[in-house]
Every structure is written in C-alpha cells, then in structure tokens.
N, C-alpha and C positions, 0 to 999 in steps of 0.2 A: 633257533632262527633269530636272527637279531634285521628285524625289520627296523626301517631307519622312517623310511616314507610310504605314503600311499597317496594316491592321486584319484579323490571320489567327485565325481561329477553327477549332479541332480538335473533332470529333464523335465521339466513342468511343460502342460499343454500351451498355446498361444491360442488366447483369446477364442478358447473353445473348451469347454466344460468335459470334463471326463464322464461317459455312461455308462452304468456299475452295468457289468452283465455281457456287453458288446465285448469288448477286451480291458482288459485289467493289467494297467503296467506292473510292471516287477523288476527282476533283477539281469541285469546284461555284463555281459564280458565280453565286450565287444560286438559279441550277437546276442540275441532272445536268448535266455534258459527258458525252462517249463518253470519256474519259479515266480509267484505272486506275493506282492507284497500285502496289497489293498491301502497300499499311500496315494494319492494323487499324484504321483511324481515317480520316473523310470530311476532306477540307481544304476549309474554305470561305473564297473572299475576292476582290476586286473584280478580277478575271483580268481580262487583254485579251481576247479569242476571236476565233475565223476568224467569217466573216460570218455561218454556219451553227450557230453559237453550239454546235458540237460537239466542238472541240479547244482550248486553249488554244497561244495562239501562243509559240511559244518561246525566239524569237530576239528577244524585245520587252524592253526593259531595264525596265518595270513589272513583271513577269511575274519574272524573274530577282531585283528586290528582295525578292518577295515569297517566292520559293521559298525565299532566302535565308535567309530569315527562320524558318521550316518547325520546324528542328531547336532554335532556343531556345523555340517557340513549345509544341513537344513538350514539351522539358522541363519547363519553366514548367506545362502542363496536368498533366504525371506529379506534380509534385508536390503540387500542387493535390489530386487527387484521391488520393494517399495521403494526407493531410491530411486532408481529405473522409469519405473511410472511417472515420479515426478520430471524427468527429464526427459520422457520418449523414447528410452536404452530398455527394450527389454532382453540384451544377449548378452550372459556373463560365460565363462569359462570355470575348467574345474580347478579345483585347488587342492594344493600338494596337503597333507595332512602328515604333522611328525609325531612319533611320541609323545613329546611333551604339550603340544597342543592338544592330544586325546587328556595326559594326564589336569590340565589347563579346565577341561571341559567335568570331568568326575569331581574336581574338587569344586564347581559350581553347582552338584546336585545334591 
C-alpha cells in the first residue's frame, strides 16, 4: 500500500478538565470506537475498523502510519494552543501528515 498522506486531527477539552472514570476519550473514525486511549485528547482520523466499526484493526499498515503519526501530531497541537492562549485562538484544525514528516519525527528520537 503506498500511503502518501494522513490527516490526524487531536481534540482536547475547552476549559474543562477531563474525569478519569466518567468517560475516557479515545480513538474515532469519524464516530466513537469502543477504543480507549487514556490520553487527555480524542484522536480522530480515517482508521481501518473490524466490520463492527467498534475496534480499530491494528495489524493494518494504514492504521500503523497513522498512529505513527500521533506524537508529531501532539506536539504540533501543544504548540498551537500555547500560541493560542497567548492570543485568545484556542481552534486549530487537523493536519495533513506525509511520510516523510513521520520519517522527519523518528529521526528526532
């Protein structure tokens, strides 16, 4: 499969704390899976899923680009939204995520 792009979008609460226990964001493809992360932050973005549109398949090399993706995609949002704070902006949009920015992000760990 020769993925080129993915487009992962992070959902942080507004100015309300998340409480472990009541509900626990996780992972969406548009809708809820049954899928928990226990991030503070919902991950949305065009997953594969079991037929039952309840898990995210995990052995899928789509799925794996994507997840890959996750942690530049955090950053990029963190800084955004300290930026934000300082300006009164807290609504960014998702960002496209290529290959080579996944590979951009491994070779800074």
């Amino acid at each position: 499969m020769d993925v080129e792009e993915w487009i992962v979008t992070l959902a942080f609460p507004n100015q309300e704390r998340l409480h472990r226990g009541r509900s626990s964001p996780g992972i969406y493809a548009f809708l809820p899976t049954r899928m928990v992360t226990y991030f503070p932050f919902i991950i949305q973005a065009d997953f594969v899923l079991v037929s039952s549109r309840e898990t995210v398949i995990l052995d899928d090399k789509w799925n794996h680009g994507i997840l890959e993706c996750v942690p530049s995609a955090f950053v990029d949002a963190f800084k955004t939204l300290v930026r934000g704070s300082k300006s009164k902006q807290n609504c960014f949009s998702g960002k496209h995520y290529s290959y080579s920015d996944r590979q951009e992000a491994e070779a800074l760990l």
